[in-house]
LUMLUM-60190 format. One record per residue (C-alpha): x, y, z. Coordinates in steps of 0.1 Angstrom, whole numbers, plus 5000, padded with zeros to 4 digits. Each point is the difference from the previous one (the first is absolute). Layout:
<pts>
XYZ
...
</pts>
This chain:
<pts>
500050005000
501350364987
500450175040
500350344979
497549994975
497550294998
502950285014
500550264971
501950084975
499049604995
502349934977
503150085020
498649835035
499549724975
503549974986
501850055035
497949715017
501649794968
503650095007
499049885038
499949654988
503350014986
503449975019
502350264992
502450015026
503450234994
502049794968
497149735000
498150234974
499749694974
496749885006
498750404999
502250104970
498349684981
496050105011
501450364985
500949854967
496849785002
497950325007
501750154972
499349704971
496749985013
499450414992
502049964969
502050305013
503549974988
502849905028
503349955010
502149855024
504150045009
502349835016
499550075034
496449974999
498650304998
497050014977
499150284973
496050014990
499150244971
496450174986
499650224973
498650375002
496250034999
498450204971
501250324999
502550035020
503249814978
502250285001
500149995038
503549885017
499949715013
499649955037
501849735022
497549935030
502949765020
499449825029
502049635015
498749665005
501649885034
498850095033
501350005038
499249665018
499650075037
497649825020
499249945037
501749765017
496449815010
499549964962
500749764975
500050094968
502749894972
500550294980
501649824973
497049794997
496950155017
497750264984
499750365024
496250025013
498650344998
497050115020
498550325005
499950175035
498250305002
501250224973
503449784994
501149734985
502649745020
501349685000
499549705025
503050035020
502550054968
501150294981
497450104980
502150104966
498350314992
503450134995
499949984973
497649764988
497350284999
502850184978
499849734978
496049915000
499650404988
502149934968
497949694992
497050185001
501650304978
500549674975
496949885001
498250295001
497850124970
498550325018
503350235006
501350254970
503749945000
503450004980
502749684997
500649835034
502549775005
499149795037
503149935012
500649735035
503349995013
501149745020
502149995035
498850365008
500649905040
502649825007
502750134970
498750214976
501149764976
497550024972
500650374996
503749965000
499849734975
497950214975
501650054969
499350354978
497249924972
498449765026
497450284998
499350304976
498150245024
501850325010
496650065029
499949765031
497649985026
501249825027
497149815017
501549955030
499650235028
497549995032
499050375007
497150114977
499850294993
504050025003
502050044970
503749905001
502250144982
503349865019
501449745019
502649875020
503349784990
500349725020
503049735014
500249685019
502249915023
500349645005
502149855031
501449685009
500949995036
502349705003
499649865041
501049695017
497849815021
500949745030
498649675013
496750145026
500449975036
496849795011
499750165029
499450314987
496050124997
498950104963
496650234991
499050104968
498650394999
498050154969
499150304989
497350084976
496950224994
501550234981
499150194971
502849954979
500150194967
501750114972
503750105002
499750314984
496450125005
499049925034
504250045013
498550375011
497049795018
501850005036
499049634992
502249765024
502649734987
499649685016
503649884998
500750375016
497749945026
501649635011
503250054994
499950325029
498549745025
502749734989
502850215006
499050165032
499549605014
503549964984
501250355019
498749895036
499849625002
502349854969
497849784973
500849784970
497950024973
498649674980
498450174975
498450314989
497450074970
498650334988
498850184972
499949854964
500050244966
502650245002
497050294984
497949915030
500450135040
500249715019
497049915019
501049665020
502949915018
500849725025
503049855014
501449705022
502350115032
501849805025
500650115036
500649865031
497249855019
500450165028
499250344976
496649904986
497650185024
502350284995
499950014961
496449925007
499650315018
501950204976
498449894975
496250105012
501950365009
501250044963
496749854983
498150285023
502650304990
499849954968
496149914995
500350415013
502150074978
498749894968
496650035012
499250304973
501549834969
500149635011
496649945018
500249634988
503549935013
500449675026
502549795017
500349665007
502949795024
499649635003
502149735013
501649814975
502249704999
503950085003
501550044964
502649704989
502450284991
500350355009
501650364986
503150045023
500150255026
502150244976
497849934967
497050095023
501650365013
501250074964
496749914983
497650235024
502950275000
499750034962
496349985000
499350245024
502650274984
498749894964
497850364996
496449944985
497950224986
500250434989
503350074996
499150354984
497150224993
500450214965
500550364999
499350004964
496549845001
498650075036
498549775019
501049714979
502749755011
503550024983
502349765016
498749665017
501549625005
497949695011
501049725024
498049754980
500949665015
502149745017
500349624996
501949745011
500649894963
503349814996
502049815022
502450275014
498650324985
496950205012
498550174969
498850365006
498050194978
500350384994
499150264976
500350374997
498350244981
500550444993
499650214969
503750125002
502349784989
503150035021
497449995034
498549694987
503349845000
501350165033
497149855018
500849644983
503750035011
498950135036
498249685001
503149814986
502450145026
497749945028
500149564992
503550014989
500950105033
499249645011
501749844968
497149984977
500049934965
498150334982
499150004970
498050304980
497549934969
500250184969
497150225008
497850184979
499850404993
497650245015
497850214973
501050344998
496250214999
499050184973
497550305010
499950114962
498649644992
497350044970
498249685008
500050165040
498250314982
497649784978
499549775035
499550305028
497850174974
497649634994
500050005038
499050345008
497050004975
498849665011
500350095038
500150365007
503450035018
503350034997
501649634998
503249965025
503449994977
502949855018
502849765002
500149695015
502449815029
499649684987
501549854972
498249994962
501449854972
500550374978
503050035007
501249724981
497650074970
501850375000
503549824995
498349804973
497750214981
501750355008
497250304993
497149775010
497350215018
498749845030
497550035026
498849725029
496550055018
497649695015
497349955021
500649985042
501749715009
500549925036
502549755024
502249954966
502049735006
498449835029
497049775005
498050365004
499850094966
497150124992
498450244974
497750274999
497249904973
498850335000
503150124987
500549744974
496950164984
501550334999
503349944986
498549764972
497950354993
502850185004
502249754976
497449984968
500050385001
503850044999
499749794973
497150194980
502150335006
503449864985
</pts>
């Protein structure tokens, strides 16, 4: 049974509770870049397909309006896959479920995929449509938008004629972007050494979760709490006053995310555990006060659990919770060129226990000026090779430099204004968006990004305002008319 049927524009709701039954987790776009070529045979509209998967979907003008440039309406396949740690769902096999709360739409306990799935159900309907006046528009679905970028830095020129892009891909409607951020991860591989556990020792296991999570970029500015953060301080003040080993310590997953859950295994001596108890009750308390504005939903759990066969050494412990706790997380700087928006930011994304001797950590940093972007990823380098950590820095991606004078910003602040009666909001954005990259490759191309209002990106709270889906379909078909 169709859960969305009936909400409007139809077609659209339609298309995005299709892409729901399809995995598309980051790099596991082939079963969605095949229904894309499928949808496309089936339309008899003319497609394409590269090497690295992204897929190019093409549809003549409409009567009249031939001579019209082209437009590029771009938007990716893959999607974040967080879920709660009650649920089980296989993302690589397991369709999302969408149902409608209120005036959202969600997901059961997943990710719902909105970003960008409803990117990509607006330039279906633009395909199918037989209703909208419009020039050439070229569809195009990138792949790996979330975890590499690696569809747009695999585009090749002549992949794609259009000089105009709209990027379908942003979660503010009635926002207009313009810019974004560059981004960098940070990737760490804390080598430790671990010792044959002392039975007599007492082991507990303490979670933290609740949280709202996020997106890395958008929601850094959120005073939203990191879960890792939030354990590690407890961990290393019982390692401060009493001495603990550790036995294990998960936290976190995508490095675009704000980690929401963390939990860890610690050994003490028995005679400490109605101290650490009592701690521990202290700490849960202060910071329930703490995050009690931004973090309403945040919890903590201690249980006994058996000893661990092996254990970080008392040195491996210290150095771990020294590096986590000095790692910094979250707004590094606030611009003075853009007020009120974030410039400089870096993410403590995640920790596992992931190889035999090594402890992976996950980082990444983001800012609109180059040099700060890397001067926040090497503070977080020098921070972890302090302890002897292996560092190791991605290739990044470039930030997109605004361009105020934009004539398809003109054409889309104009469409809004006469649909809506106000002024739309023209900014940049802190989070990452694959223009950049299209600038290095198509140099001159003209590009705006605008969406409906997405909400919880990146974490099981994604949701999406239907009301605004409505309006920025509207406010789509009339940029196109207008071209």
């Amino acid at each position: 049974m169709k859960v969305l049927q009936g909400l409007k524009p139809e077609a659209v709701w339609g298309y995005f509770e299709e892409i729901c039954q399809i995995p598309r987790p980051s790099r596991k776009e082939e079963k969605i870049g095949a229904w894309l070529m499928e949808f496309a045979r089936k339309n008899q509209l003319e497609a394409r397909q590269d090497e690295a998967g992204n897929v190019l979907i093409v549809k003549g003008a409409t009567s009249g309006k031939e001579n019209t440039p082209t437009v590029v309406l771009q938007s990716h396949m893959d999607m974040v896959c967080e879920k709660n740690s009650d649920i089980r769902h296989d993302f690589d096999k397991d369709p999302i479920q969408p149902y409608i709360d209120g005036g959202w739409v969600k997901a059961k306990g997943t990710t719902l995929g909105a970003d960008d799935g409803i990117g990509m159900a607006a330039a279906l309907a633009v395909l199918t449509s037989t209703d909208i006046q419009h020039g050439p528009i070229e569809c195009l679905f990138t792949v790996d938008e979330e975890t590499g970028l690696t569809g747009a830095f695999a585009l090749k020129p002549g992949f794609f004629s259009g000089k105009i892009l709209l990027n379908l891909d942003s979660e503010d409607e009635g926002e207009m972007f313009i810019g974004c951020a560059g981004g960098i991860d940070t990737v760490i591989r804390f080598p430790y050494q671990k010792e044959t556990a002392d039975k007599s020792r007492f082991a507990v296991k303490i979670v933290v979760k609740g949280l709202q999570g996020g997106h890395s970029g958008d929601d850094i500015n959120k005073g939203r709490g990191n879960a890792i953060k939030i354990l590690n301080r407890f961990l290393w003040e019982m390692n401060n006053k009493y001495g603990i080993q550790i036995g294990d310590f998960a936290g976190g997953n995508l490095r675009n995310a704000i980690a929401r859950e963390a939990s860890a295994v610690i050994a003490f001596e028995e005679s400490l555990k109605e101290p650490v108890r009592v701690a521990f009750n202290i700490y849960a308390a202060e910071m329930e006060n703490v995050w009690k504005m931004t973090e309403p939903g945040i919890s903590f759990e201690l249980e006994s659990v058996d000893v661990p066969a092996e254990l970080l050494t008392v040195a491996s412990t210290t150095d771990l919770l020294n590096a986590l706790y000095a790692c910094p997380h979250g707004v590094f700087a606030m611009s003075y060129r853009m007020p009120g928006m974030v410039e400089t930011s870096t993410n403590l994304a995640a920790v596992k226990f992931v190889e035999n001797d090594r402890i992976l950590i996950t980082t990444s940093q983001r800012s609109d000026v180059d040099s700060e972007k890397m001067n926040i990823a090497q503070m977080v380098a020098s921070v972890f090779k302090m302890v002897g950590a292996d560092v190791e820095h991605g290739e990044g991606y470039p930030g997109w430099a605004p361009n105020p004078d934009s004539a398809i910003l003109k054409v889309a602040v104009e469409s809004y204004k006469c649909l809506f009666g106000k002024e739309p909001i023209v900014r940049s954005i802190h989070a990452g968006l694959e223009c950049g990259l299209f600038l290095e490759k198509y140099p001159g191309m003209d590009m705006i990004s605008f969406g409906p209002t997405l909400r919880g990106v990146h974490s099981p709270d994604e949701k999406v305002d239907i009301e605004t889906v409505e309006k920025w379909w509207k406010h789509l078909v009339n940029i196109l008319e207008k071209i």
